[in-house]
N, CA, C and O atoms as a GROMACS GRO file, in nm:
protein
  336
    1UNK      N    1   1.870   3.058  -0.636
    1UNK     CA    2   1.869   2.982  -0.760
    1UNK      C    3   1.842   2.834  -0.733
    1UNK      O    4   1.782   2.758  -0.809
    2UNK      N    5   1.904   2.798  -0.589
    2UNK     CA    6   1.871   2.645  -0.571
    2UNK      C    7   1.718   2.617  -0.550
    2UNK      O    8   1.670   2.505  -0.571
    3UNK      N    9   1.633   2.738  -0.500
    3UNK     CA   10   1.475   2.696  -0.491
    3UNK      C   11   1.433   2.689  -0.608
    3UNK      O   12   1.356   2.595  -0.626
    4UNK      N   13   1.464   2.784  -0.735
    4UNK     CA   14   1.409   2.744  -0.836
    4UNK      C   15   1.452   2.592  -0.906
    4UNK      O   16   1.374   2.524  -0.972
    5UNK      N   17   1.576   2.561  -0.882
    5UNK     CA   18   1.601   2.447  -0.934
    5UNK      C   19   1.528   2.317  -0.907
    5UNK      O   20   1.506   2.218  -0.977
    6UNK      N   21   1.496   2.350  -0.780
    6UNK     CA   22   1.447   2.232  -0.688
    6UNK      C   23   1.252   2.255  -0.732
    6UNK      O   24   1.182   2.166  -0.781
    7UNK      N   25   1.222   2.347  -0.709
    7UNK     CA   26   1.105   2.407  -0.748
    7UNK      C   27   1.044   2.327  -0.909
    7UNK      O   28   0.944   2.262  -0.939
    8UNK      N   29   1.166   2.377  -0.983
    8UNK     CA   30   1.134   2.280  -1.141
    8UNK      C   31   1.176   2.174  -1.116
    8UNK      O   32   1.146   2.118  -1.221
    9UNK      N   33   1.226   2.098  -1.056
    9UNK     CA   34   1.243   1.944  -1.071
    9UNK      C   35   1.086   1.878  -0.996
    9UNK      O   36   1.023   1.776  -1.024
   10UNK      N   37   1.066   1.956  -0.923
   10UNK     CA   38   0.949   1.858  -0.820
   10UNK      C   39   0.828   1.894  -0.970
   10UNK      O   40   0.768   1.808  -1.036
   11UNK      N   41   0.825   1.992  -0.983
   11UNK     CA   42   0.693   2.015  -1.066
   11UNK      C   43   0.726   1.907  -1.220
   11UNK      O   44   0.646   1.828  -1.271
   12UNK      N   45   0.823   1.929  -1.251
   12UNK     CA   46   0.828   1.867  -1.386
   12UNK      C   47   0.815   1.727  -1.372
   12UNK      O   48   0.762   1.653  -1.455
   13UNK      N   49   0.883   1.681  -1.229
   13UNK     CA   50   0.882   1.562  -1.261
   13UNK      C   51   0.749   1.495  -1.200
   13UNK      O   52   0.746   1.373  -1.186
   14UNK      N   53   0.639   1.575  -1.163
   14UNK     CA   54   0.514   1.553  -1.060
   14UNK      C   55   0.414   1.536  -1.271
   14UNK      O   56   0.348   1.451  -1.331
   15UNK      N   57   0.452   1.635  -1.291
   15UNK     CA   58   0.407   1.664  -1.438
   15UNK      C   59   0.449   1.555  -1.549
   15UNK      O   60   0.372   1.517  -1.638
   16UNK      N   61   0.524   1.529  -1.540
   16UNK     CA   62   0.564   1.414  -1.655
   16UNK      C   63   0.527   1.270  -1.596
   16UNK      O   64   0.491   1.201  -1.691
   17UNK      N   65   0.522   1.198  -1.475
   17UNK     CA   66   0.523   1.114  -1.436
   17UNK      C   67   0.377   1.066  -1.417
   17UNK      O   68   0.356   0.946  -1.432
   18UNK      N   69   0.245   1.172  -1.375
   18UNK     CA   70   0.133   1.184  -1.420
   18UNK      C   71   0.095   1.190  -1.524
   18UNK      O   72  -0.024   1.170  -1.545
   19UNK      N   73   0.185   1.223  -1.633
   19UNK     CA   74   0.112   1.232  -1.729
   19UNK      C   75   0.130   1.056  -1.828
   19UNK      O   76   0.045   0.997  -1.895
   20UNK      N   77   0.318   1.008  -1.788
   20UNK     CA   78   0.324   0.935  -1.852
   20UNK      C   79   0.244   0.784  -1.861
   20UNK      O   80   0.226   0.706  -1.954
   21UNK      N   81   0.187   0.784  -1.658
   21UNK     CA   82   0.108   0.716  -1.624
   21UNK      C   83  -0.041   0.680  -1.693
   21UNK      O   84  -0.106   0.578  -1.720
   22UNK      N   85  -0.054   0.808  -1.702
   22UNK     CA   86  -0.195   0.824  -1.744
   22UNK      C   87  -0.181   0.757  -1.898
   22UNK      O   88  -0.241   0.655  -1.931
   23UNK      N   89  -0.081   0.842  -1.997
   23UNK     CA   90  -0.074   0.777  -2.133
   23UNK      C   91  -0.053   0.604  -2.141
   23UNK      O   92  -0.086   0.530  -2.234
   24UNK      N   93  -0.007   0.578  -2.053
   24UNK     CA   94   0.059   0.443  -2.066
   24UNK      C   95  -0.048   0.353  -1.991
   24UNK      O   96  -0.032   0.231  -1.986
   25UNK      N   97  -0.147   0.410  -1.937
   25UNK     CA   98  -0.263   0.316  -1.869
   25UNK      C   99  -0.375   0.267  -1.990
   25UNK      O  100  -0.361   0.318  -2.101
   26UNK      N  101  -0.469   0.182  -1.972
   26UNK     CA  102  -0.563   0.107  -2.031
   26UNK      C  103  -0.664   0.245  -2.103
   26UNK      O  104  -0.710   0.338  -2.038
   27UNK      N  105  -0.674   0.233  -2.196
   27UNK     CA  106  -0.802   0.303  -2.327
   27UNK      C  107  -0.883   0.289  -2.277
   27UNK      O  108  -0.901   0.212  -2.184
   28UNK      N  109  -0.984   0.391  -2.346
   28UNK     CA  110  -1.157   0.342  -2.321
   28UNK      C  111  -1.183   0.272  -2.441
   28UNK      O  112  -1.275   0.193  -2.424
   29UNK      N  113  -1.146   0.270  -2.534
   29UNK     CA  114  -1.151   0.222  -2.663
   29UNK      C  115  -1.164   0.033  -2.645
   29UNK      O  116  -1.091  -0.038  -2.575
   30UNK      N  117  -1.268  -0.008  -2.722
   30UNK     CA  118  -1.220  -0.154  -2.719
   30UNK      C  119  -1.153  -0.228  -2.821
   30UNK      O  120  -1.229  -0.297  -2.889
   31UNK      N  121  -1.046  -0.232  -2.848
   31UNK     CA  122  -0.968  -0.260  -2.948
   31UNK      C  123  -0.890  -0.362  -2.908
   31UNK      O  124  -0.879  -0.392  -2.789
   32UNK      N  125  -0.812  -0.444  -3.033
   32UNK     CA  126  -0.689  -0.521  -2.995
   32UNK      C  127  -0.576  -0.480  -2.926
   32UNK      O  128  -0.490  -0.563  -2.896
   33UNK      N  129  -0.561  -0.315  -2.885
   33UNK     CA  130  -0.455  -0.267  -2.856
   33UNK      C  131  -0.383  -0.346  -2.709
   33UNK      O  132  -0.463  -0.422  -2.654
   34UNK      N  133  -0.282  -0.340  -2.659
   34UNK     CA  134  -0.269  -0.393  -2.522
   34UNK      C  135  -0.295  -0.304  -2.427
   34UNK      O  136  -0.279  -0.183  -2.442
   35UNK      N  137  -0.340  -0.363  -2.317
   35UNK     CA  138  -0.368  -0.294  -2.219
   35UNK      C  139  -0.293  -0.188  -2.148
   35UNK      O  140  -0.346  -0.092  -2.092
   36UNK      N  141  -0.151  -0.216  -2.157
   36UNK     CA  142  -0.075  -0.099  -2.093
   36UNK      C  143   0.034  -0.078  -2.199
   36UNK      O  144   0.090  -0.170  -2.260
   37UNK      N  145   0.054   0.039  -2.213
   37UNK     CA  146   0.145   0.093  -2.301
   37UNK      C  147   0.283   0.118  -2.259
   37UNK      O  148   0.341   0.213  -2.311
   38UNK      N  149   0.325   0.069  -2.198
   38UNK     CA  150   0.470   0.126  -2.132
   38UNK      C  151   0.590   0.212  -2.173
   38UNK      O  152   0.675   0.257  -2.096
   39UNK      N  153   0.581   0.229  -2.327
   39UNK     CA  154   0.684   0.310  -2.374
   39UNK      C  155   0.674   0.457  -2.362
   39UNK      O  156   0.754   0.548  -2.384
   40UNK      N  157   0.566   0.454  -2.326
   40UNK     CA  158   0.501   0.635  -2.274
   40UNK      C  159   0.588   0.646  -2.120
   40UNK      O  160   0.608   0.753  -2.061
   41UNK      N  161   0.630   0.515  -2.074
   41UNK     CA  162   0.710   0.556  -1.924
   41UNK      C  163   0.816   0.537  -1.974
   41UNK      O  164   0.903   0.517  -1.889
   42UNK      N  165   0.864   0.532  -2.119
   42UNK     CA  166   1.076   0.592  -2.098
   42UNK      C  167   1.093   0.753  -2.119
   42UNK      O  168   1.208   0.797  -2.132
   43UNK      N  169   1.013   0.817  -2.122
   43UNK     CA  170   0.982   0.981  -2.122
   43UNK      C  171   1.015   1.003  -1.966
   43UNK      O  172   1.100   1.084  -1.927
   44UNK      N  173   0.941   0.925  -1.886
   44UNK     CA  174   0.962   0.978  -1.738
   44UNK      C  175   1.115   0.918  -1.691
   44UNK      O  176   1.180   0.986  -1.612
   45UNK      N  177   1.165   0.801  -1.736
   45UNK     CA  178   1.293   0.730  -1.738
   45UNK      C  179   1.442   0.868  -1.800
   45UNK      O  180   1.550   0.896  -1.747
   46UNK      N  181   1.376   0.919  -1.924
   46UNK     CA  182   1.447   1.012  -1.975
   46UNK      C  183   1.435   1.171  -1.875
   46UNK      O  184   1.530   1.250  -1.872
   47UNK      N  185   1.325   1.191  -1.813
   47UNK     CA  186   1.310   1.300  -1.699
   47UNK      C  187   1.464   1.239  -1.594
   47UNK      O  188   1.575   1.290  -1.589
   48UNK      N  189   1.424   1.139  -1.534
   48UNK     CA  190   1.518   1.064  -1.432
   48UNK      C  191   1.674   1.045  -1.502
   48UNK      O  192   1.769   1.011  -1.431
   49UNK      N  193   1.685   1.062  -1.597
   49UNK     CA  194   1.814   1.089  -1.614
   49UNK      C  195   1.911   1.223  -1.649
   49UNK      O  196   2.029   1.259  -1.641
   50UNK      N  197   1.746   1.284  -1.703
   50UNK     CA  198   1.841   1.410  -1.709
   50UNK      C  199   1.842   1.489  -1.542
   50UNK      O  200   1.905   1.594  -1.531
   51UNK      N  201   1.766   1.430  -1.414
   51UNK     CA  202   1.789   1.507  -1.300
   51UNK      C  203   1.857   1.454  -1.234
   51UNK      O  204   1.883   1.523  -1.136
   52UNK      N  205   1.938   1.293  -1.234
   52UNK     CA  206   2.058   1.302  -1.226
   52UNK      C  207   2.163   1.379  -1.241
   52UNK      O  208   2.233   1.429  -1.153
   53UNK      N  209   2.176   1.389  -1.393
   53UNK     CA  210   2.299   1.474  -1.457
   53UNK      C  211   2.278   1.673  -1.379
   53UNK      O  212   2.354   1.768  -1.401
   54UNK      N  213   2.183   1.672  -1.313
   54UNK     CA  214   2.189   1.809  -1.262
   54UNK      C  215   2.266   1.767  -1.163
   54UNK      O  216   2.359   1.846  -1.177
   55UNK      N  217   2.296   1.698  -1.070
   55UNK     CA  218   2.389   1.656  -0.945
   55UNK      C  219   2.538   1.695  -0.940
   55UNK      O  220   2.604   1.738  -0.845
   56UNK      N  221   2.573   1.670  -1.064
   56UNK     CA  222   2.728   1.701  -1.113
   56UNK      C  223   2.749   1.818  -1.211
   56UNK      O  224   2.682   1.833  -1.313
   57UNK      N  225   2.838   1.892  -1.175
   57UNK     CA  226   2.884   2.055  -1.210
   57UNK      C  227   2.878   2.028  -1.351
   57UNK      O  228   2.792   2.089  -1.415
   58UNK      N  229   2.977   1.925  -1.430
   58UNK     CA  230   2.958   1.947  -1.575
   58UNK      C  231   2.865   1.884  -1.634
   58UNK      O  232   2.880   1.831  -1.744
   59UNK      N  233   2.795   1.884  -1.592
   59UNK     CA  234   2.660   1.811  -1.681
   59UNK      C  235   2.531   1.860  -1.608
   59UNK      O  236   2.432   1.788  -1.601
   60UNK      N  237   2.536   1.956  -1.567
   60UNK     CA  238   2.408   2.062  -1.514
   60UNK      C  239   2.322   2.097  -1.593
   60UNK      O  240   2.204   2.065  -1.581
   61UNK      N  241   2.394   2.206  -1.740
   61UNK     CA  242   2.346   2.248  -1.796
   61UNK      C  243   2.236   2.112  -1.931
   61UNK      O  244   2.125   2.120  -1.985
   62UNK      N  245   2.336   2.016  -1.931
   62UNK     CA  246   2.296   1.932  -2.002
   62UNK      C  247   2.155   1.837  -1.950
   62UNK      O  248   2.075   1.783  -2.026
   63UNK      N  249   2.152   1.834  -1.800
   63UNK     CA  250   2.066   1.783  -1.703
   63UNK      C  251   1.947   1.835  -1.731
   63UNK      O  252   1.846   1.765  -1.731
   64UNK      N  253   1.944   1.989  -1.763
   64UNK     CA  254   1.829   2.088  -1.735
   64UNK      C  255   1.771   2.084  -1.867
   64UNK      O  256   1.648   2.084  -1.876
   65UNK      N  257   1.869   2.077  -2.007
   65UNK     CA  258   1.805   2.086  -2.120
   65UNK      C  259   1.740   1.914  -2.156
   65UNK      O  260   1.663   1.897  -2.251
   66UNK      N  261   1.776   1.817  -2.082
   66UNK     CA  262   1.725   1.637  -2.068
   66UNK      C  263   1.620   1.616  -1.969
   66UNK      O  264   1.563   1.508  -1.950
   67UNK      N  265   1.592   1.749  -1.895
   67UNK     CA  266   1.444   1.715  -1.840
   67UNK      C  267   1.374   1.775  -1.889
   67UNK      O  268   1.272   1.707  -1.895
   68UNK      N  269   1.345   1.929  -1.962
   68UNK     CA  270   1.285   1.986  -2.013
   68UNK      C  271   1.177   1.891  -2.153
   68UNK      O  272   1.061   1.900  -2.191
   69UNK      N  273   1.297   1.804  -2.192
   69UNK     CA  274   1.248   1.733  -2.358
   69UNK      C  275   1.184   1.683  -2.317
   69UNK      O  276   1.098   1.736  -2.388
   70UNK      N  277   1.093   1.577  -2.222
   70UNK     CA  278   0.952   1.528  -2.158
   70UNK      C  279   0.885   1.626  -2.134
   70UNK      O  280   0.792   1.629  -2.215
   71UNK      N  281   0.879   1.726  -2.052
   71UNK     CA  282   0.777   1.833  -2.030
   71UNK      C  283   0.764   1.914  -2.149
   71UNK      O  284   0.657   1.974  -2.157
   72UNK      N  285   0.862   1.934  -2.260
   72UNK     CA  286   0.773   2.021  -2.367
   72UNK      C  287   0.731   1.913  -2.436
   72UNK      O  288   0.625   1.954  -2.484
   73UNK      N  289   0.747   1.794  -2.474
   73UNK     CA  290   0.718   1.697  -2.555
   73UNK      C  291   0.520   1.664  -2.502
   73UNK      O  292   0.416   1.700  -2.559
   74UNK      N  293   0.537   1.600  -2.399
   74UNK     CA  294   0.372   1.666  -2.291
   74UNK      C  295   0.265   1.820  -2.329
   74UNK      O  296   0.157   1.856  -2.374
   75UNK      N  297   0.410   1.875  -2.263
   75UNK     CA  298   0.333   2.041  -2.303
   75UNK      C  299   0.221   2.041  -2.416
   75UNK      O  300   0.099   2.058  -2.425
   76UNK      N  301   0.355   2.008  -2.516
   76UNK     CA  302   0.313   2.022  -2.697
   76UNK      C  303   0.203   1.954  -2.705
   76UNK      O  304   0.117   2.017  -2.766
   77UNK      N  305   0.171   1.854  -2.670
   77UNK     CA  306   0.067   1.761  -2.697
   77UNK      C  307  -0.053   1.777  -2.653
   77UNK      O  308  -0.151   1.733  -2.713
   78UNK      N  309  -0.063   1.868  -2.501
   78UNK     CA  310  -0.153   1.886  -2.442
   78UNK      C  311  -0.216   2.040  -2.485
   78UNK      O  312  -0.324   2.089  -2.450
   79UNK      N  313  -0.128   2.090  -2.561
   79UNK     CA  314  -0.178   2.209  -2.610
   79UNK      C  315  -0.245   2.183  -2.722
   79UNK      O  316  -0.345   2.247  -2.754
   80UNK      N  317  -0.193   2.085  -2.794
   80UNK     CA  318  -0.236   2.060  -2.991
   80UNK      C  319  -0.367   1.985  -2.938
   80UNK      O  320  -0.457   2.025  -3.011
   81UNK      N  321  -0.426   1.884  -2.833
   81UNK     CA  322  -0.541   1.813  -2.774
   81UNK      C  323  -0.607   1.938  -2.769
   81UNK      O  324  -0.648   1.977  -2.879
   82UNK      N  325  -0.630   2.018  -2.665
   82UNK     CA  326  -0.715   2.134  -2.631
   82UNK      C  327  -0.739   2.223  -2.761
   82UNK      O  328  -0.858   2.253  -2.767
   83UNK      N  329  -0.662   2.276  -2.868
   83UNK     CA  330  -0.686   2.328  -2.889
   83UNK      C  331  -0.784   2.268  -3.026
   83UNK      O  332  -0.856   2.346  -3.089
   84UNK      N  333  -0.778   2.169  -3.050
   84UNK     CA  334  -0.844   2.105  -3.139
   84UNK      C  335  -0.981   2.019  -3.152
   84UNK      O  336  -1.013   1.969  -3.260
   0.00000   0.00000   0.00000
């Protein structure tokens, strides 16, 4: 059970941290927008806290359902992009 645990933390957090990078980097678009978006990196901030809370017995379960909410939040998005 500990390889899978360890198994989903490396991937999710390899997965969210690429992705938040990517969202939070410079447009192709030329607009007034700013150049870097940074609030797309408290998603990966919110990954990093919920794999803390996996460290300690009572807050495991709570750890696992606080990293998941970045990777389906991603997921979701990258599915509704493709499929549209």
């Amino acid at each position: 059970m500990k390889i899978v645990k360890h198994t989903w933390n490396v991937l999710s957090g390899v997965f969210v941290l690429f992705l938040s990078l990517w969202m939070s980097g410079p447009g192709i678009g030329e607009t007034d927008t700013p150049t870097y978006r940074w609030y797309f990196m408290l998603l990966f901030i919110l990954w990093g806290i919920g794999l803390f809370m996996q460290f300690k017995d009572r807050t495991k379960l709570m750890g696992i359902i606080v990293t998941f909410i970045p990777v389906g939040y991603y997921l979701i998005f990258y599915i509704l992009v493709v499929n549209s």
